[in-house]
GULUMZA-242401 format. One record per residue: x, y negated, z of N, C-alpha, C in turn; residue in three letters. Coordinates in Angstrom, 1 decimal. Atoms other than C-alpha are relative to their C-alpha. Last residue first. Layout:
BEGIN
<neast=X; nnorth=Y; nup=Z; caeast=X; canorth=Y; caup=Z; ceast=X; cnorth=Y; cup=Z; residu=ALA>
...
***
This chain:
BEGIN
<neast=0.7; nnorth=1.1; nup=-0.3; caeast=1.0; canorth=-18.3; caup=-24.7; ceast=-1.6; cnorth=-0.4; cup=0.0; residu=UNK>
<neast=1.6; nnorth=-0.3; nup=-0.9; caeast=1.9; canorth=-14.9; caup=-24.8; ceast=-0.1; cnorth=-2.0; cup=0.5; residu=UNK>
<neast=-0.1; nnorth=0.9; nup=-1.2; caeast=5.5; canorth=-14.8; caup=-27.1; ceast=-1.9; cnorth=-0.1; cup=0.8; residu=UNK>
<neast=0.3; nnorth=1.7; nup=0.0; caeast=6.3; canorth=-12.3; caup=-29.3; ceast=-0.2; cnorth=-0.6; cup=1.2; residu=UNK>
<neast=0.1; nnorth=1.1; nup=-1.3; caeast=8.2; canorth=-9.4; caup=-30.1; ceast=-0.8; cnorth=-1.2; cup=-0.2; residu=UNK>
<neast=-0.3; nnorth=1.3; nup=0.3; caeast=7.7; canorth=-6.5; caup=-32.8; ceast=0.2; cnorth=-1.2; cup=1.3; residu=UNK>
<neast=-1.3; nnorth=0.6; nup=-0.1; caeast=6.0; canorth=-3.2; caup=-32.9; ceast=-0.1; cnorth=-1.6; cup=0.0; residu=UNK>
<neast=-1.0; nnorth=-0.4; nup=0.8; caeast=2.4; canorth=-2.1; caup=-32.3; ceast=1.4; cnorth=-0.9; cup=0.3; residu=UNK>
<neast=-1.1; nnorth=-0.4; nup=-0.7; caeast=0.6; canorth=-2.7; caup=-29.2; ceast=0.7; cnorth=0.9; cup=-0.6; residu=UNK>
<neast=-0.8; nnorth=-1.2; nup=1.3; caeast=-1.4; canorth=-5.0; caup=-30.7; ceast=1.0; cnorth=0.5; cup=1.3; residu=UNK>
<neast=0.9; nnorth=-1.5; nup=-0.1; caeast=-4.0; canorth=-6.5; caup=-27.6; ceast=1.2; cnorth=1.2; cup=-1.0; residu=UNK>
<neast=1.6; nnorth=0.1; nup=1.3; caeast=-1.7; canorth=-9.3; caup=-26.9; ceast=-0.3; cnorth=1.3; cup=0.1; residu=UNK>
<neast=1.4; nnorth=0.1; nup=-0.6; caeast=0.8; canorth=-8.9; caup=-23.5; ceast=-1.4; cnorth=0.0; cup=-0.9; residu=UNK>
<neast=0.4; nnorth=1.7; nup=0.2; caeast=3.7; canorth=-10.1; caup=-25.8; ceast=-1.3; cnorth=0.0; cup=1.2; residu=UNK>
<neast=1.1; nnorth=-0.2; nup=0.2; caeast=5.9; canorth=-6.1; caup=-25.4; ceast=-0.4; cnorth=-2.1; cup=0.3; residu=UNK>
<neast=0.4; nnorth=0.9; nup=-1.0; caeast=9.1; canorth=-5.8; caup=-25.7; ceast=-1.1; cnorth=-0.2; cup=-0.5; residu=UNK>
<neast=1.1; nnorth=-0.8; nup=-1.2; caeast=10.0; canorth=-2.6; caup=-27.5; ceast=-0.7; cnorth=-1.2; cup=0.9; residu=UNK>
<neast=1.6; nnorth=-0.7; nup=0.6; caeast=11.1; canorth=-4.1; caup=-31.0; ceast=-0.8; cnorth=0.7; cup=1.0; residu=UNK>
<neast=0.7; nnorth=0.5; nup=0.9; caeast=13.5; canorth=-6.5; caup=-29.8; ceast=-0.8; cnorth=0.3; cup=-0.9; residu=UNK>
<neast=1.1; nnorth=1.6; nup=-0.3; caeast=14.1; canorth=-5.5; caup=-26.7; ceast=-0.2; cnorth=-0.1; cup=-1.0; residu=UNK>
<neast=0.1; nnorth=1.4; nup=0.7; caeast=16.0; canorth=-2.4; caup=-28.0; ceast=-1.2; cnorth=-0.6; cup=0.2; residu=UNK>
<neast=1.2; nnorth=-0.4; nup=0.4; caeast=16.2; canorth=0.1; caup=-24.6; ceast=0.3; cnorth=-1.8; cup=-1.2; residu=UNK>
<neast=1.2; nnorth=0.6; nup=-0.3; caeast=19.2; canorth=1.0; caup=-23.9; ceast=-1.2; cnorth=0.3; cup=-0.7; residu=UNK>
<neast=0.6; nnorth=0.6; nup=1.0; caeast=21.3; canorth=4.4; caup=-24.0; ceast=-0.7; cnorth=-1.8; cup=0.7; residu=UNK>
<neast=1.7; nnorth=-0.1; nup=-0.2; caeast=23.3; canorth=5.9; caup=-21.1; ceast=-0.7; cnorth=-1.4; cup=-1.3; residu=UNK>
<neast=0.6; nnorth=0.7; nup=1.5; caeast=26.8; canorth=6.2; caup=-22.9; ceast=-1.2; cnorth=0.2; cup=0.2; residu=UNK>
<neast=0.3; nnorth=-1.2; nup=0.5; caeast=27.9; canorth=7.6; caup=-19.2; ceast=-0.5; cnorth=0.1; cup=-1.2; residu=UNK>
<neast=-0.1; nnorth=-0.7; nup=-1.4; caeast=28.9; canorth=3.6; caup=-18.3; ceast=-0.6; cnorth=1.1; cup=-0.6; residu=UNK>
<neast=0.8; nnorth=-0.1; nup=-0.5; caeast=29.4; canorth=2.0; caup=-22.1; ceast=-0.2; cnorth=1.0; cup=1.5; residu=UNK>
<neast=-0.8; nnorth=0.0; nup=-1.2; caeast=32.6; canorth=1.9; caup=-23.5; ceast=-1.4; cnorth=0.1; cup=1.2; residu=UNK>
<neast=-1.1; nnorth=-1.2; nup=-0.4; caeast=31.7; canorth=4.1; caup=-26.7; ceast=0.5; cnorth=-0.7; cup=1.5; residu=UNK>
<neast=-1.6; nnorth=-0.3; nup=0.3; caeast=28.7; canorth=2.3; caup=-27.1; ceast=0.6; cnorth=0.8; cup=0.3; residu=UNK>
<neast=-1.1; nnorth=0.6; nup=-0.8; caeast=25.2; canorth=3.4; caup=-26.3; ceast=1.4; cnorth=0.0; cup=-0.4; residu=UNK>
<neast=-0.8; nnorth=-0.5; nup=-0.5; caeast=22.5; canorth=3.9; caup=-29.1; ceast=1.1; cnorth=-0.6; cup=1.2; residu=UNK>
<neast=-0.9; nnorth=-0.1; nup=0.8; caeast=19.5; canorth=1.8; caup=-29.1; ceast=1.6; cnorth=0.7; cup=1.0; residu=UNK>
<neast=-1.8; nnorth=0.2; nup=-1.1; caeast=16.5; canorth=2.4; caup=-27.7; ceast=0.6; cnorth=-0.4; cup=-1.0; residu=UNK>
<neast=-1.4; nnorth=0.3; nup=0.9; caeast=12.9; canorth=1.8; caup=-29.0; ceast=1.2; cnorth=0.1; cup=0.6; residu=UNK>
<neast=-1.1; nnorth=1.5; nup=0.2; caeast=10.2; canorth=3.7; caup=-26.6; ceast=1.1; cnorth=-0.1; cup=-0.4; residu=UNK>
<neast=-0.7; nnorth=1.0; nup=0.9; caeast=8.8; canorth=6.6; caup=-28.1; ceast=0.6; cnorth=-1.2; cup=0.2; residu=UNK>
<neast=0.9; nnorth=1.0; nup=0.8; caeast=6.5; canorth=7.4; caup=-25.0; ceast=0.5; cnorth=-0.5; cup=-1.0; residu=UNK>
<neast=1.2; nnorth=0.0; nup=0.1; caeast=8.1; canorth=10.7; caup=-24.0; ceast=-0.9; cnorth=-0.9; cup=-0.4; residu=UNK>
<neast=0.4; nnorth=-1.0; nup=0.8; caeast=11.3; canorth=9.3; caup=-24.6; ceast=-1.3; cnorth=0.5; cup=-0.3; residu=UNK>
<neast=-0.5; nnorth=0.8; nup=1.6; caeast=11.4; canorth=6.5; caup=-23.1; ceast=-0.2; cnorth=0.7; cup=-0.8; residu=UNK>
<neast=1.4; nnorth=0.8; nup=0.6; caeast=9.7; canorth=8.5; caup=-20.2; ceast=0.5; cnorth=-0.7; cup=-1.1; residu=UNK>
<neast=1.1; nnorth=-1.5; nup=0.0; caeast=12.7; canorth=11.1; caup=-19.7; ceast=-1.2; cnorth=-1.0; cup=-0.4; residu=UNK>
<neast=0.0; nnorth=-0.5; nup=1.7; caeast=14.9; canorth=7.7; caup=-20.2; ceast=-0.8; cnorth=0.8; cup=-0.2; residu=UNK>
<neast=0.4; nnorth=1.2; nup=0.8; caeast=13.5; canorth=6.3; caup=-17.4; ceast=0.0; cnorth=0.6; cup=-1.2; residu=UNK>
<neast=1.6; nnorth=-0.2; nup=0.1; caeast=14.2; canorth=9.7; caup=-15.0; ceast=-0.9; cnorth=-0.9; cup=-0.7; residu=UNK>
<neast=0.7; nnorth=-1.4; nup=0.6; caeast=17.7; canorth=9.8; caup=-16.4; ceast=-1.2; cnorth=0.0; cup=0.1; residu=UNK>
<neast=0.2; nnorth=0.0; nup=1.5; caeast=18.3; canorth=5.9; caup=-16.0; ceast=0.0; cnorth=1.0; cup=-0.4; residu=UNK>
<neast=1.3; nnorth=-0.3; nup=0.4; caeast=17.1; canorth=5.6; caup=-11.9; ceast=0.2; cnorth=0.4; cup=-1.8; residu=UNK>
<neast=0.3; nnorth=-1.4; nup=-1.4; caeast=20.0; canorth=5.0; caup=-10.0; ceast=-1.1; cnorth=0.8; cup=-0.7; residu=UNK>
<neast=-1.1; nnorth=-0.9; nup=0.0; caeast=20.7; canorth=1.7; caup=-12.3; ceast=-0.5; cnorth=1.3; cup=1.4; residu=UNK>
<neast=-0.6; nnorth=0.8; nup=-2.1; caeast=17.8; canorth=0.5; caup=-13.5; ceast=0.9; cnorth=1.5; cup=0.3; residu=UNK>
<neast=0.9; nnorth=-0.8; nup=-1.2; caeast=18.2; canorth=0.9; caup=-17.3; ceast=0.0; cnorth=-0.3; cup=0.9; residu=UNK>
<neast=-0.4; nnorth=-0.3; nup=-0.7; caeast=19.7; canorth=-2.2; caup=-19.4; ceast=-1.2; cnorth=1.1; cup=0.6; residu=UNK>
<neast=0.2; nnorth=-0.6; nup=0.1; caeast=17.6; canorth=-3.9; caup=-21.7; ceast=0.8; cnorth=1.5; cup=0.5; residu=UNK>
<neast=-0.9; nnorth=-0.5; nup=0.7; caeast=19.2; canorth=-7.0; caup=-21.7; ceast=-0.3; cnorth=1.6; cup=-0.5; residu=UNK>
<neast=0.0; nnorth=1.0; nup=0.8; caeast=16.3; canorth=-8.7; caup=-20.0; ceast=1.5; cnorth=0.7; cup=-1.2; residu=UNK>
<neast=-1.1; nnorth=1.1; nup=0.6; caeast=16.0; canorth=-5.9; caup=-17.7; ceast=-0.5; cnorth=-0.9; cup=-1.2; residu=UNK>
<neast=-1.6; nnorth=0.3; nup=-0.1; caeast=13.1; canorth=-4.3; caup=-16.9; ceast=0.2; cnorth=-0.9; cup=-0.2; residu=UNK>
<neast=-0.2; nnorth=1.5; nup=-0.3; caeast=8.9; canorth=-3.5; caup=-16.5; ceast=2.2; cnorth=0.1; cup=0.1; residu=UNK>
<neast=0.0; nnorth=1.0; nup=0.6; caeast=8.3; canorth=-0.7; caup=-18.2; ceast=-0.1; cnorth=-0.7; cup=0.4; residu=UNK>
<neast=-1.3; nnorth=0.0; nup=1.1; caeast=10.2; canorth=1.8; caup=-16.4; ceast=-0.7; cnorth=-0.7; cup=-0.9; residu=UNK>
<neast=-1.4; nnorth=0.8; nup=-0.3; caeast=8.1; canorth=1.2; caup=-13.2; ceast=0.6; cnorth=-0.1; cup=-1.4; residu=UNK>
<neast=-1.3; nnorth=-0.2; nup=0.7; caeast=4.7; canorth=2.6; caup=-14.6; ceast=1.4; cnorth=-1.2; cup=0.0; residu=UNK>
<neast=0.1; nnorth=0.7; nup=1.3; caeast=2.9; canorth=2.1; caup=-11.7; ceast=0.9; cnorth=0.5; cup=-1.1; residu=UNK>
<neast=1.2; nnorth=-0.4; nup=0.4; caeast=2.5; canorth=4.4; caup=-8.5; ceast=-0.1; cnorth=-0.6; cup=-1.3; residu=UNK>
<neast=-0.1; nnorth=-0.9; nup=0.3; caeast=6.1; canorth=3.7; caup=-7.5; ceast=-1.1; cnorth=0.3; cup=-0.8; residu=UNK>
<neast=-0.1; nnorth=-0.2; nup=1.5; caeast=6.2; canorth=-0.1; caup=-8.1; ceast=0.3; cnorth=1.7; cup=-0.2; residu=UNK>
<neast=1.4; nnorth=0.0; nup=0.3; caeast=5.2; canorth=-1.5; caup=-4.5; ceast=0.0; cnorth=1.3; cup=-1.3; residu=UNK>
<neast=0.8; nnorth=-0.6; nup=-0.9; caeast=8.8; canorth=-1.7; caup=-2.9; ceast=-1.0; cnorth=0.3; cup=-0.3; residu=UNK>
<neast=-0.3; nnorth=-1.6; nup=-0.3; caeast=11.0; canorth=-1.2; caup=-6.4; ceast=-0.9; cnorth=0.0; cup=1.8; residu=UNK>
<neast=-0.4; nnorth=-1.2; nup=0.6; caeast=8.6; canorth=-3.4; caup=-8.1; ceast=0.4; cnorth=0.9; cup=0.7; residu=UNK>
<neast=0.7; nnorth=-0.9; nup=-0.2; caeast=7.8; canorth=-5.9; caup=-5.9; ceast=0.0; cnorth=1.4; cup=-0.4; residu=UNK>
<neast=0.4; nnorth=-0.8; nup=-1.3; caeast=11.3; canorth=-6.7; caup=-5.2; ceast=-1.3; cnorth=0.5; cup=0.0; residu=UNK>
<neast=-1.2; nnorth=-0.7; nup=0.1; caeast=12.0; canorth=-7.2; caup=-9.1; ceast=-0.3; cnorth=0.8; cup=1.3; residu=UNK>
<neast=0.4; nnorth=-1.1; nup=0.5; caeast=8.8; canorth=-9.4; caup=-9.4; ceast=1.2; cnorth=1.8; cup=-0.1; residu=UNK>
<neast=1.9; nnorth=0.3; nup=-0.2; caeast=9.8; canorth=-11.8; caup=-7.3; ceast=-0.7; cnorth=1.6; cup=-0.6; residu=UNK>
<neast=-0.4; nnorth=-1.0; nup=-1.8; caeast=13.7; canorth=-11.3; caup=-8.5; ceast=-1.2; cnorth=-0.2; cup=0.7; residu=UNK>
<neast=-0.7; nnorth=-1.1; nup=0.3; caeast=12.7; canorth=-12.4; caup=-12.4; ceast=0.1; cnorth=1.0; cup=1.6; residu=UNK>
<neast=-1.4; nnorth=0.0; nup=0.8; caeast=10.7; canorth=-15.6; caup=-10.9; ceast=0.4; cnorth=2.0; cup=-0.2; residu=UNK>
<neast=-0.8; nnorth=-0.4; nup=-0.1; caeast=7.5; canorth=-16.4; caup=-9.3; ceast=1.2; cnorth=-0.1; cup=-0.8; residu=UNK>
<neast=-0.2; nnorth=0.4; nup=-1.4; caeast=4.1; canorth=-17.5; caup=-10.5; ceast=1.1; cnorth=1.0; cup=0.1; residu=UNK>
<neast=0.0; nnorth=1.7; nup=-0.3; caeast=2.3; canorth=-18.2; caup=-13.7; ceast=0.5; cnorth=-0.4; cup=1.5; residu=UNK>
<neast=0.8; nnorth=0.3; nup=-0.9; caeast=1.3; canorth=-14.3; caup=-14.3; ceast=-0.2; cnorth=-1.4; cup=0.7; residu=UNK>
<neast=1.3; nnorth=-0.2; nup=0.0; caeast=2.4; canorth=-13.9; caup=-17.5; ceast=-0.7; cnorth=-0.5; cup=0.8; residu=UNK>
<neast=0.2; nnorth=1.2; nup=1.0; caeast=5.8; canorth=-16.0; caup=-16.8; ceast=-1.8; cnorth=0.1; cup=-0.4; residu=UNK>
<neast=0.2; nnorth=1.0; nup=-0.8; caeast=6.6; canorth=-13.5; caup=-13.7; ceast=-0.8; cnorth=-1.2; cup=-1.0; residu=UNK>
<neast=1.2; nnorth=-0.5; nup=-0.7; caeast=5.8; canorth=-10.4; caup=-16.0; ceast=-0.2; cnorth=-1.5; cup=1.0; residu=UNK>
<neast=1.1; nnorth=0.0; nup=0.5; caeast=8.4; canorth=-12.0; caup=-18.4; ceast=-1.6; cnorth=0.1; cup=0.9; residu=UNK>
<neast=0.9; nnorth=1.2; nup=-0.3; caeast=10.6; canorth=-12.8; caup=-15.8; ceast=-1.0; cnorth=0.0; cup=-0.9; residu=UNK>
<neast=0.3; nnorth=0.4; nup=-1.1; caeast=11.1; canorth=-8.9; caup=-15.1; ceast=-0.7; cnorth=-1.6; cup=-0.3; residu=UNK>
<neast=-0.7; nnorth=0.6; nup=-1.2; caeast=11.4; canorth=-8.1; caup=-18.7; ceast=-0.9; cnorth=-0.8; cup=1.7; residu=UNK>
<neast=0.0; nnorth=1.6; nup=-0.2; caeast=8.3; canorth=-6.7; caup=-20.5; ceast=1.3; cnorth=0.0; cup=0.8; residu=UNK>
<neast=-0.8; nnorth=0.9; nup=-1.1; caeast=8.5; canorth=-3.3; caup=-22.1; ceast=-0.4; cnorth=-1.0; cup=0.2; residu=UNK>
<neast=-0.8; nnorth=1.3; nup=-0.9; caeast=6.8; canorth=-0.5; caup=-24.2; ceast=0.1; cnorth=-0.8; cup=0.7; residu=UNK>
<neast=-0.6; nnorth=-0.1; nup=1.3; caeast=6.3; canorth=2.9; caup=-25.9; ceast=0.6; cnorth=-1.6; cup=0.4; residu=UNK>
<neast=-1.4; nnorth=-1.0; nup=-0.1; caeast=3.4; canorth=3.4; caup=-23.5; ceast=0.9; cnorth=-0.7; cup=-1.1; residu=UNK>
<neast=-0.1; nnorth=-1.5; nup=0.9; caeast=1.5; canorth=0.0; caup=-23.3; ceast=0.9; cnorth=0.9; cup=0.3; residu=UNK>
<neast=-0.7; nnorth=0.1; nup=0.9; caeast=1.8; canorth=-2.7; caup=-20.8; ceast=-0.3; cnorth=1.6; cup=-0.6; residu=UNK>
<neast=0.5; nnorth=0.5; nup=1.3; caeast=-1.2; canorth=-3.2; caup=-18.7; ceast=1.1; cnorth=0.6; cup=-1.1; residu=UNK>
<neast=0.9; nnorth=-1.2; nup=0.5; caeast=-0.3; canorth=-0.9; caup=-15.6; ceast=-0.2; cnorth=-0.3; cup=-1.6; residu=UNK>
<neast=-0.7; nnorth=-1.1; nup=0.3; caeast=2.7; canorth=-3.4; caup=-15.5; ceast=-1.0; cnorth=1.1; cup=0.1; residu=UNK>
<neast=-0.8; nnorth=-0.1; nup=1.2; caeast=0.6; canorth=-6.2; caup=-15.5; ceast=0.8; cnorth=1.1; cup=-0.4; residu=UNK>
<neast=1.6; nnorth=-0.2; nup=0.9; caeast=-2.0; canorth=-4.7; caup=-12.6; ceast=1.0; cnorth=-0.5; cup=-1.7; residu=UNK>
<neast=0.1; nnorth=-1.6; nup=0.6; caeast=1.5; canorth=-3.9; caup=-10.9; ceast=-1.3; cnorth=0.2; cup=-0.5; residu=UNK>
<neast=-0.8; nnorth=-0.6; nup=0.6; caeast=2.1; canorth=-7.9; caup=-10.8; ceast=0.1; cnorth=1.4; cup=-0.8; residu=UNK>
<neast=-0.1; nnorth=0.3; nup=1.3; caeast=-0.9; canorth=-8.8; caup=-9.7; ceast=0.9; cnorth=0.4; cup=-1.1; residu=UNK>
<neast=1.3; nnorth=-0.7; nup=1.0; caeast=-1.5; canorth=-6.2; caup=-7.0; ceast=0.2; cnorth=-1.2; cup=-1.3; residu=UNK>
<neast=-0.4; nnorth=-1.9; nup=0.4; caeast=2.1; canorth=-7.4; caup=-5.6; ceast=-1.0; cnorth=0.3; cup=-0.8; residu=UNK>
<neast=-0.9; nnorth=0.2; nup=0.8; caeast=1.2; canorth=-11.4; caup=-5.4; ceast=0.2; cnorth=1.5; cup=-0.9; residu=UNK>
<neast=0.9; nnorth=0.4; nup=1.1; caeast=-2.2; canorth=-10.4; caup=-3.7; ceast=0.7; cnorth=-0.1; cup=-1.2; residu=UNK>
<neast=0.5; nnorth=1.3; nup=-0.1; caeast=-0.6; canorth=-8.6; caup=-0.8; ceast=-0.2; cnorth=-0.6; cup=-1.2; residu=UNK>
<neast=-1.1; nnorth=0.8; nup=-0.1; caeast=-1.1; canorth=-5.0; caup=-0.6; ceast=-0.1; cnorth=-1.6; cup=-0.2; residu=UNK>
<neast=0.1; nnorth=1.1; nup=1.1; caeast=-3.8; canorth=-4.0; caup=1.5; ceast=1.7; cnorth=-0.1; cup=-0.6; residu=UNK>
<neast=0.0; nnorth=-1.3; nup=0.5; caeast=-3.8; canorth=-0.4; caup=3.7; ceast=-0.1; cnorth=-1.4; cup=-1.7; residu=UNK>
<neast=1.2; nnorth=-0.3; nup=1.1; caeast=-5.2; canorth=-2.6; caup=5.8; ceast=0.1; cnorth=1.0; cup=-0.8; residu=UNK>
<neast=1.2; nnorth=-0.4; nup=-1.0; caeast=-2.3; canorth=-2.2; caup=8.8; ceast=-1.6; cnorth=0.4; cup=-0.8; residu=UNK>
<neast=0.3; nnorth=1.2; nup=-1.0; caeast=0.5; canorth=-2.9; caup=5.9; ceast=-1.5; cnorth=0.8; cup=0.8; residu=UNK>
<neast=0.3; nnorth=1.3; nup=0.7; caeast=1.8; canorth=-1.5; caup=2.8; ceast=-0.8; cnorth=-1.2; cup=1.1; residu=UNK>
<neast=2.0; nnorth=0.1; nup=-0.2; caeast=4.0; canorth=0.9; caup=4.2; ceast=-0.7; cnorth=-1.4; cup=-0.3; residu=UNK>
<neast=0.2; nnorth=1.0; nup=-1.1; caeast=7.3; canorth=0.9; caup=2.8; ceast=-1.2; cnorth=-0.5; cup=0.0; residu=UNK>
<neast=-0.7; nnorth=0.8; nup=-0.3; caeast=9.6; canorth=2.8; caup=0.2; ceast=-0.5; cnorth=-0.8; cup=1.6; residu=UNK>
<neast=-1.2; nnorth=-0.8; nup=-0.8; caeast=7.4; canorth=5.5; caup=-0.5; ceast=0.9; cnorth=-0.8; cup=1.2; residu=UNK>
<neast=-1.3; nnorth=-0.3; nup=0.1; caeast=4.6; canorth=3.4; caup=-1.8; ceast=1.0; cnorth=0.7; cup=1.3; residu=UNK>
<neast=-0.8; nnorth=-0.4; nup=-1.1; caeast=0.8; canorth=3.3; caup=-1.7; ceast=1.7; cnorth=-0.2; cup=-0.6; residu=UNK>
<neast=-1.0; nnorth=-0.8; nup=0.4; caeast=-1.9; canorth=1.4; caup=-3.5; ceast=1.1; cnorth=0.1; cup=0.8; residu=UNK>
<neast=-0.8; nnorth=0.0; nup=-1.4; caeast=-4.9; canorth=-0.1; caup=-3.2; ceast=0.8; cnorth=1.3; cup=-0.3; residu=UNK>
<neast=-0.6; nnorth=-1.3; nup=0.1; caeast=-7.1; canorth=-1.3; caup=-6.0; ceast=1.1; cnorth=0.0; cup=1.1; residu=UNK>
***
């Protein structure tokens, strides 16, 4: 599959490079409603690290659903947490409220019912993808 971004042409073929199409074939995978952390997607795919998958994202990661792949804390991306939350919502993804000291009291997202295991359920709950 061949895919474009804003950010930065993908090259003379019109290929991305092999790492990228794996990653945004996992982040196609994840259900609406929810999440994998960055090193999770790295951990699926048996290669890279949290910032690996972090740069494909924001150069590759327009055409995908970006806002499920995040933080480990469940943090928004920062520049980006109005147009995320508009999808969190739209697909029921778990939040949890924002404190009182919190930067604009932008909500998270609760990992521990929206993180997704990669298995076929893509009801609630966390697990692990071994």
């Amino acid at each position: 599959m061949v895919r474009m971004s804003m950010e930065e042409p993908v090259g003379e073929t019109g290929e991305l490079p092999e790492y990228a199409e794996r990653v945004l074939d996992v982040a196609d995978a994840i259900p609406p409603g929810r999440v994998m952390t960055y090193g999770d997607v790295a951990e699926w795919i048996g290669e890279g690290g949290p910032r690996q998958v972090g740069r494909v994202m924001a150069l590759y990661g327009g055409t995908a659903p970006w806002w499920r792949v995040v933080r480990a804390d469940g943090t928004l991306l920062p520049g980006h947490e109005l147009r995320a939350l508009d999808h969190y919502r739209e697909e029921g993804t778990p939040l949890r409220a924002a404190g009182p000291s919190a930067e604009g009291h932008v909500p998270r997202i609760d990992m521990r019912r929206a993180r997704w295991d990669g298995g076929a359920d893509s009801g609630g709950g966390a697990g692990t993808h071994t």
